[in-house]
KOLGU-4560 file (N, C-alpha, C; in nm, 3 decimals, padded with zeros to 5 digits):
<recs>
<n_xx: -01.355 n_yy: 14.066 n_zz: 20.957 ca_xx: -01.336 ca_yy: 14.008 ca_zz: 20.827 c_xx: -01.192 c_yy: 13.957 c_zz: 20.818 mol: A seq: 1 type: UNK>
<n_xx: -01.170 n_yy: 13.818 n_zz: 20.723 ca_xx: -01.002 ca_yy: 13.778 ca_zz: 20.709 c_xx: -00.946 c_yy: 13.879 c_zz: 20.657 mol: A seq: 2 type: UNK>
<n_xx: -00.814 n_yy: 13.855 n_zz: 20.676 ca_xx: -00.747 ca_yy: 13.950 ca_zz: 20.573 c_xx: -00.681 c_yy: 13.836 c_zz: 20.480 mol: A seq: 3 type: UNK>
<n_xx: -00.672 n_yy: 13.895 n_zz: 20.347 ca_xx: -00.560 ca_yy: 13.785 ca_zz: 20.255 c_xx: -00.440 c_yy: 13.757 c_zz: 20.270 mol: A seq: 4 type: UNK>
<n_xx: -00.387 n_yy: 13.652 n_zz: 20.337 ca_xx: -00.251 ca_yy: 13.686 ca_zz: 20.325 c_xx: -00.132 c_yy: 13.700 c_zz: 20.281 mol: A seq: 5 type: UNK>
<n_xx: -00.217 n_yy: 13.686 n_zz: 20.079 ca_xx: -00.118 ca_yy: 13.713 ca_zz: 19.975 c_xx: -00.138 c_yy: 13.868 c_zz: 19.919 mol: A seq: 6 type: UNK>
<n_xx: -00.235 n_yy: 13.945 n_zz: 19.998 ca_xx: -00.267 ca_yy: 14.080 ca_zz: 19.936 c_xx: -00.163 c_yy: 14.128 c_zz: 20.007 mol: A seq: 7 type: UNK>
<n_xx: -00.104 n_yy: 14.266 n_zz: 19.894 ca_xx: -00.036 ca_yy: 14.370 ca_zz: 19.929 c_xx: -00.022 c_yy: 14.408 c_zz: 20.053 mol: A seq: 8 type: UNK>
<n_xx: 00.055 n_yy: 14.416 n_zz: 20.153 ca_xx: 00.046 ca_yy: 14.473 ca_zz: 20.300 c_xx: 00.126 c_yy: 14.594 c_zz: 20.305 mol: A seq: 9 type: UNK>
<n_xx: 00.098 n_yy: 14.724 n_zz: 20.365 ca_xx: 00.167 ca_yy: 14.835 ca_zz: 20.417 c_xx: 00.270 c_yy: 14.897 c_zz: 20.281 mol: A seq: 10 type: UNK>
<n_xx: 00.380 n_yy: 14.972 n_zz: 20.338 ca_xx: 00.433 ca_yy: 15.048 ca_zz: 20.228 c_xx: 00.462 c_yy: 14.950 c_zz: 20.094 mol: A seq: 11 type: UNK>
<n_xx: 00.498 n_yy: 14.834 n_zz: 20.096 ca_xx: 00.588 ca_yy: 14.792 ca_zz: 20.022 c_xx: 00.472 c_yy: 14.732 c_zz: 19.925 mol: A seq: 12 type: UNK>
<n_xx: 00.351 n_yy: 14.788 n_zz: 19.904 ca_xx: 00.230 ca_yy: 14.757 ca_zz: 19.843 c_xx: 00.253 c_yy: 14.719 c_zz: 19.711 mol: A seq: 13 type: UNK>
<n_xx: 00.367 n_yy: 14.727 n_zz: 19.631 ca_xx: 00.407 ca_yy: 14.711 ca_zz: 19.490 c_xx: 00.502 c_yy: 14.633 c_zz: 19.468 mol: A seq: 14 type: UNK>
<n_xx: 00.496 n_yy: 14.515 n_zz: 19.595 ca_xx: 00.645 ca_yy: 14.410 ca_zz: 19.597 c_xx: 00.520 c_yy: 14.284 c_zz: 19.537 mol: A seq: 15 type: UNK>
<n_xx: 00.586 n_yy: 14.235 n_zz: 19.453 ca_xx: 00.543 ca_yy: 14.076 ca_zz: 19.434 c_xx: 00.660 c_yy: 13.981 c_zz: 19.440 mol: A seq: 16 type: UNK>
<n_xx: 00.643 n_yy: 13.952 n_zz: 19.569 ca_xx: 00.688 ca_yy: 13.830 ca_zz: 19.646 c_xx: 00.783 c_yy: 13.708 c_zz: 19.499 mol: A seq: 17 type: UNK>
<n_xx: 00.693 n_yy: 13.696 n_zz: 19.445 ca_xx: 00.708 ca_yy: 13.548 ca_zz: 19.369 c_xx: 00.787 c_yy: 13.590 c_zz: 19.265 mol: A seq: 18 type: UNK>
<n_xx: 00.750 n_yy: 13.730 n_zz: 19.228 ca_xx: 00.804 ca_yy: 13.783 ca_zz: 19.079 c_xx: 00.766 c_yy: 13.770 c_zz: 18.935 mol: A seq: 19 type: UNK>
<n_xx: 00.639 n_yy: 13.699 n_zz: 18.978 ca_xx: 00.548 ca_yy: 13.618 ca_zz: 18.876 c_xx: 00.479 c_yy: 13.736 c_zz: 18.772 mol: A seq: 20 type: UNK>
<n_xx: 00.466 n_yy: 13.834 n_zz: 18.842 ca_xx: 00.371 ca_yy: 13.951 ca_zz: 18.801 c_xx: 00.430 c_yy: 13.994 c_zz: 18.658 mol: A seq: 21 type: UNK>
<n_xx: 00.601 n_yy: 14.065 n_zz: 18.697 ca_xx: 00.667 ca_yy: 14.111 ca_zz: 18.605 c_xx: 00.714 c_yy: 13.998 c_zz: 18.457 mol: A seq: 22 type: UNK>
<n_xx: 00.720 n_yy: 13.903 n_zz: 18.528 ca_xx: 00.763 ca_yy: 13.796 ca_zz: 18.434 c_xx: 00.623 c_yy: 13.765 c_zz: 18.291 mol: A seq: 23 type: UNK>
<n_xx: 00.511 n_yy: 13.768 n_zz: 18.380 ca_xx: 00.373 ca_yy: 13.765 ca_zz: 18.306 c_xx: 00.363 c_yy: 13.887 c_zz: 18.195 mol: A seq: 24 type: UNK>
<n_xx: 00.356 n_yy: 14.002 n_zz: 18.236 ca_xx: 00.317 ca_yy: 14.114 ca_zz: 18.177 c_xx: 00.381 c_yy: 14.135 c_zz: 18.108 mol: A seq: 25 type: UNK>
<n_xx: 00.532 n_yy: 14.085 n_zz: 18.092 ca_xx: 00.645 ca_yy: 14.072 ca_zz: 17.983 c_xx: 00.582 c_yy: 13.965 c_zz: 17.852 mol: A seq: 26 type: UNK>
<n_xx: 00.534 n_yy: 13.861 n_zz: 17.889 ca_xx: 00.461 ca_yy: 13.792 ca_zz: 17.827 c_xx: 00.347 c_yy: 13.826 c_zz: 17.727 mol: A seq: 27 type: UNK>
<n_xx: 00.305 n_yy: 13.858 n_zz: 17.786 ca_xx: 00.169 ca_yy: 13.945 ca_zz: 17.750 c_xx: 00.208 c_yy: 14.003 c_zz: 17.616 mol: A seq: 28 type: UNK>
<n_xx: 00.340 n_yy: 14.123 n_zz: 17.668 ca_xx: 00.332 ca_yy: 14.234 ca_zz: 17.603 c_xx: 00.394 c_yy: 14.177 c_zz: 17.478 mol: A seq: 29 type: UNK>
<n_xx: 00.468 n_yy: 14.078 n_zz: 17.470 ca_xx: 00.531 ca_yy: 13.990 ca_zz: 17.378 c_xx: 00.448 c_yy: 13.955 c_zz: 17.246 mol: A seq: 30 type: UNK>
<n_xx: 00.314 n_yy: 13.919 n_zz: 17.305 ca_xx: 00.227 ca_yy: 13.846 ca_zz: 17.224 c_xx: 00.216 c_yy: 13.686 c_zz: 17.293 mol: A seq: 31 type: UNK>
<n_xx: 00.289 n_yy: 13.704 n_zz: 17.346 ca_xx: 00.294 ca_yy: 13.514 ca_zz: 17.385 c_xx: 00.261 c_yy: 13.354 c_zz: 17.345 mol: A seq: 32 type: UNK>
<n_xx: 00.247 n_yy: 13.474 n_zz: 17.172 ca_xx: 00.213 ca_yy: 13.298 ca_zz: 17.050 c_xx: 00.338 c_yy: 13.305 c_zz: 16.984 mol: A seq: 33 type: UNK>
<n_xx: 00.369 n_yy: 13.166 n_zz: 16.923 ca_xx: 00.495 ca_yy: 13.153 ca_zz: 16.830 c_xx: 00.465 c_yy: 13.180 c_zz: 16.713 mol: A seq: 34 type: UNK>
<n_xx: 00.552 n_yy: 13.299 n_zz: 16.667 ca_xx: 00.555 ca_yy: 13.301 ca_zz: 16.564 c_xx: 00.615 c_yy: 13.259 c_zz: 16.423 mol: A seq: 35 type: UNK>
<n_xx: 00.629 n_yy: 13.294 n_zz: 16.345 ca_xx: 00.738 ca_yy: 13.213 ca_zz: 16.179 c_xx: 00.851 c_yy: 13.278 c_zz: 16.210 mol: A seq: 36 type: UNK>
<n_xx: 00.921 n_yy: 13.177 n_zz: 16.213 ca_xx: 01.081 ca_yy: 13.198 ca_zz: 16.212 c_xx: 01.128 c_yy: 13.326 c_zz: 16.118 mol: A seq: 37 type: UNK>
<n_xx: 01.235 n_yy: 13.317 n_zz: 16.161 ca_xx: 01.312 ca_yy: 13.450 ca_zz: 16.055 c_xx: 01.316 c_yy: 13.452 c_zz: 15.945 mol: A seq: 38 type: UNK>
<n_xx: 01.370 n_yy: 13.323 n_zz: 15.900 ca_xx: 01.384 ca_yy: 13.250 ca_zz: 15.764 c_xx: 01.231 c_yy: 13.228 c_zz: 15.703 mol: A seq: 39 type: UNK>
<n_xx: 01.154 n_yy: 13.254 n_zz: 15.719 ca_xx: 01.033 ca_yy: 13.270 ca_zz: 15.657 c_xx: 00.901 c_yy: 13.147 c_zz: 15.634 mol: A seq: 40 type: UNK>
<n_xx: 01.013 n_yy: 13.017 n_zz: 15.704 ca_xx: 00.897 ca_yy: 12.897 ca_zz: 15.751 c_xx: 00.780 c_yy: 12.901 c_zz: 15.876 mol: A seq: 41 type: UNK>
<n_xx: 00.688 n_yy: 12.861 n_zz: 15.865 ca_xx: 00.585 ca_yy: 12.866 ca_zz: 15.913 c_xx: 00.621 c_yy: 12.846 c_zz: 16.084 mol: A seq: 42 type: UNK>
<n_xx: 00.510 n_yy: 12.857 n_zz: 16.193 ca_xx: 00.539 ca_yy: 12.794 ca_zz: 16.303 c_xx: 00.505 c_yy: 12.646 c_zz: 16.320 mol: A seq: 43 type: UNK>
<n_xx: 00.587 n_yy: 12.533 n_zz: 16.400 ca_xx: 00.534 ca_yy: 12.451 ca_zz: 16.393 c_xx: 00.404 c_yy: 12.422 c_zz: 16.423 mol: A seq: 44 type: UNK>
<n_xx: 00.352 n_yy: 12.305 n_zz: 16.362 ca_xx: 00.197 ca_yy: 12.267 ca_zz: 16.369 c_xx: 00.193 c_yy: 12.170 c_zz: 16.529 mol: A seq: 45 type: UNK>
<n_xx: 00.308 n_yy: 12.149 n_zz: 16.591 ca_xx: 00.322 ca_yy: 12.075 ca_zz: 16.700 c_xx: 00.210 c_yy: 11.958 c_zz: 16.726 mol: A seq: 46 type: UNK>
<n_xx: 00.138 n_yy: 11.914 n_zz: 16.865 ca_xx: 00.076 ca_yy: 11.829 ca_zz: 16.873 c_xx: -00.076 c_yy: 11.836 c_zz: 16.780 mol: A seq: 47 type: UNK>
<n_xx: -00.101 n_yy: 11.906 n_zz: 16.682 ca_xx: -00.194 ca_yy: 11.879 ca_zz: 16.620 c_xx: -00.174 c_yy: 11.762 c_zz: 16.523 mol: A seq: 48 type: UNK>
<n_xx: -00.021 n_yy: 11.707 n_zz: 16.472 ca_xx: -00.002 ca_yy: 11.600 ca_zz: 16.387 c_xx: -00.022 c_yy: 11.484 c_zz: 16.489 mol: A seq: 49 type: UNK>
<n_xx: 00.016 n_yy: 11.485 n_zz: 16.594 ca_xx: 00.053 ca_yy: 11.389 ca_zz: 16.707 c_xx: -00.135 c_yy: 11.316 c_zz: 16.721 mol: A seq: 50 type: UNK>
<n_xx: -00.169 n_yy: 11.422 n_zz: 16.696 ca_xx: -00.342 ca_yy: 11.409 ca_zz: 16.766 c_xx: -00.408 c_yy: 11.332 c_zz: 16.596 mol: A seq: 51 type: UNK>
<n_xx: -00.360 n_yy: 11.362 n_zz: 16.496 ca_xx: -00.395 ca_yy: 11.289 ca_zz: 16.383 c_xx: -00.332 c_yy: 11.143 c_zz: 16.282 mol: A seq: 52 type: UNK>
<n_xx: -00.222 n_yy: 11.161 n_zz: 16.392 ca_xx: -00.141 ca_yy: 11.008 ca_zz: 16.335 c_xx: -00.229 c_yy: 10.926 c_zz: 16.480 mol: A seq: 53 type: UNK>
<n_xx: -00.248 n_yy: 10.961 n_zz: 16.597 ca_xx: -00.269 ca_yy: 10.909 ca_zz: 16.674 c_xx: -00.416 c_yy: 10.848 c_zz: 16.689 mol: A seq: 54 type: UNK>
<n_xx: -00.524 n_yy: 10.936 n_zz: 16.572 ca_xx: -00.635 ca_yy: 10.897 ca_zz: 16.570 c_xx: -00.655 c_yy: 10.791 c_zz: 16.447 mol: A seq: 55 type: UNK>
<n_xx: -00.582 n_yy: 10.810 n_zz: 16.344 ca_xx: -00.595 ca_yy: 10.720 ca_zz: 16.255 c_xx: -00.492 c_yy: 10.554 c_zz: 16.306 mol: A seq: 56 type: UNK>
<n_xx: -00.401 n_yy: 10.570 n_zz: 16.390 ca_xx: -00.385 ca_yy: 10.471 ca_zz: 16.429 c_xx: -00.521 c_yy: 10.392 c_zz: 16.527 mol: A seq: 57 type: UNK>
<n_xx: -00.544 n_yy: 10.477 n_zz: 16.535 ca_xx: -00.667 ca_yy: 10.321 ca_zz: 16.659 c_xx: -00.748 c_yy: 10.318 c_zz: 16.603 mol: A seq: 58 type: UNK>
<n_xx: -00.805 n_yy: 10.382 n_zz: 16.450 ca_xx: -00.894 ca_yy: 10.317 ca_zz: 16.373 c_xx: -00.853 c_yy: 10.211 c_zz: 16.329 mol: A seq: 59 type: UNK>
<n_xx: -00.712 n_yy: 10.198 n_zz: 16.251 ca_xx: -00.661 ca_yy: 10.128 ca_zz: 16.194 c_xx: -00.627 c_yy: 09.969 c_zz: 16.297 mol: A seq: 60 type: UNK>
<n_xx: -00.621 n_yy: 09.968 n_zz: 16.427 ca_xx: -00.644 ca_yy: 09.886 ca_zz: 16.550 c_xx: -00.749 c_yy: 09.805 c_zz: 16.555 mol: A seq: 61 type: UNK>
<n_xx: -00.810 n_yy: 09.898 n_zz: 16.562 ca_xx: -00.990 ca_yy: 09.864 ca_zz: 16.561 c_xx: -01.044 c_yy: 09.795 c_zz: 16.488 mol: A seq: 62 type: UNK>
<n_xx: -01.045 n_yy: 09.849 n_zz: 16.374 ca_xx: -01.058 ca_yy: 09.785 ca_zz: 16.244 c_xx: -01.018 c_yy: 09.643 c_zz: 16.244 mol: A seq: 63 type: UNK>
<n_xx: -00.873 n_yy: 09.643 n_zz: 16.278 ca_xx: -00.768 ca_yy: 09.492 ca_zz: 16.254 c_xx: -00.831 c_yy: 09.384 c_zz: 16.355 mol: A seq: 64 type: UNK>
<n_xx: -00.867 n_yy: 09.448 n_zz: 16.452 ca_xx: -00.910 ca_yy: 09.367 ca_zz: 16.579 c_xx: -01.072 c_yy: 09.316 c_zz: 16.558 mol: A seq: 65 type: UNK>
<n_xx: -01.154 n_yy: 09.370 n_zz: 16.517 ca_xx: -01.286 ca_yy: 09.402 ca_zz: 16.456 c_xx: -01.319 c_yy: 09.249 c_zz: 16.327 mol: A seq: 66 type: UNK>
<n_xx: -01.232 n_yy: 09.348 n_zz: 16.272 ca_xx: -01.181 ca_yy: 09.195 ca_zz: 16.146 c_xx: -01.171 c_yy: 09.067 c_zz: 16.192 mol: A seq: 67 type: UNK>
<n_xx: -01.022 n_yy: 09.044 n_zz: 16.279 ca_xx: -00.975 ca_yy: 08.942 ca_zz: 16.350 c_xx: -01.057 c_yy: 08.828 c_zz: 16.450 mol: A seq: 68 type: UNK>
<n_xx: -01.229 n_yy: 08.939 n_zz: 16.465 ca_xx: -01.269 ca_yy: 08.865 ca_zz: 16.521 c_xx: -01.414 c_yy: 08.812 c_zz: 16.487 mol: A seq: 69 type: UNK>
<n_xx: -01.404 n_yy: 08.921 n_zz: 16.349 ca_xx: -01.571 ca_yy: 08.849 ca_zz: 16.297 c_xx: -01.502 c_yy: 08.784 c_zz: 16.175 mol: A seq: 70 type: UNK>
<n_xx: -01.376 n_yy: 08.752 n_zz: 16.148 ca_xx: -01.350 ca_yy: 08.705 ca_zz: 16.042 c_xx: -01.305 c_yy: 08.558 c_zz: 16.028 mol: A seq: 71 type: UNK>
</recs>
Protein backbone atom coordinates (compact mmCIF):
# COMPACT_ATOMS: atom_id res chain seq x y z
CA UNK A 1 0.00 0.00 0.00
CA UNK A 2 1.30 3.96 -0.66
CA UNK A 3 2.19 5.68 2.10
CA UNK A 4 1.07 9.56 2.31
CA UNK A 5 3.65 11.65 2.09
CA UNK A 6 2.05 14.49 3.95
CA UNK A 7 0.97 12.06 6.91
CA UNK A 8 2.69 12.32 10.19
CA UNK A 9 6.00 10.18 10.03
CA UNK A 10 7.91 8.65 13.18
CA UNK A 11 8.50 10.57 16.52
CA UNK A 12 7.93 13.98 15.43
CA UNK A 13 4.14 12.83 14.71
CA UNK A 14 2.79 16.31 16.07
CA UNK A 15 5.01 18.62 13.71
CA UNK A 16 2.92 20.43 11.02
CA UNK A 17 5.29 21.25 8.51
CA UNK A 18 3.26 24.32 7.04
CA UNK A 19 1.97 25.60 10.44
CA UNK A 20 -1.36 25.87 8.95
CA UNK A 21 -2.92 23.61 11.66
CA UNK A 22 -2.19 26.02 14.63
CA UNK A 23 -2.96 29.10 12.72
CA UNK A 24 -6.60 27.41 11.76
CA UNK A 25 -7.69 26.22 15.16
CA UNK A 26 -6.87 29.74 16.43
CA UNK A 27 -9.44 30.71 13.96
CA UNK A 28 -11.91 28.54 14.74
CA UNK A 29 -11.67 29.18 18.30
CA UNK A 30 -12.08 32.94 17.52
CA UNK A 31 -15.37 32.50 15.89
CA UNK A 32 -13.95 33.50 12.57
CA UNK A 33 -17.06 35.93 11.60
CA UNK A 34 -16.80 39.77 11.91
CA UNK A 35 -18.21 41.07 14.35
CA UNK A 36 -19.80 44.97 15.46
CA UNK A 37 -17.20 47.12 16.22
CA UNK A 38 -16.59 48.44 19.69
CA UNK A 39 -18.33 51.55 19.16
CA UNK A 40 -21.50 49.76 18.68
CA UNK A 41 -21.99 50.00 14.64
CA UNK A 42 -22.99 47.11 12.88
CA UNK A 43 -20.53 44.81 10.72
CA UNK A 44 -20.13 45.81 7.34
CA UNK A 45 -22.74 44.55 4.82
CA UNK A 46 -19.60 44.29 2.30
CA UNK A 47 -20.21 42.75 -1.22
CA UNK A 48 -23.86 42.23 -0.66
CA UNK A 49 -24.40 46.16 -1.76
CA UNK A 50 -21.84 45.59 -4.60
CA UNK A 51 -24.12 42.52 -5.79
CA UNK A 52 -27.32 44.99 -5.66
CA UNK A 53 -26.10 48.24 -7.24
CA UNK A 54 -24.59 45.83 -9.69
CA UNK A 55 -27.87 44.07 -10.50
CA UNK A 56 -29.98 47.01 -10.84
CA UNK A 57 -27.43 48.50 -13.05
CA UNK A 58 -27.80 45.95 -16.03
CA UNK A 59 -31.43 46.15 -15.71
CA UNK A 60 -31.25 49.62 -16.07
CA UNK A 61 -28.71 48.72 -19.44
CA UNK A 62 -31.02 46.46 -20.68
CA UNK A 63 -33.84 48.25 -20.46
CA UNK A 64 -31.95 51.45 -22.25
CA UNK A 65 -30.65 49.15 -24.92
CA UNK A 66 -34.11 47.22 -25.28
CA UNK A 67 -35.76 50.70 -25.70
CA UNK A 68 -33.02 52.01 -28.08
CA UNK A 69 -33.86 49.39 -30.22
CA UNK A 70 -37.57 48.79 -30.46
CA UNK A 71 -37.98 52.42 -30.18
Amino acid sequence: MAQNPQAPQGPQGGHDPAGNTQMFRAFVDEGGTPQASAHGTPASSGPRIGLIIGVIAAIVIVASVAWLALG
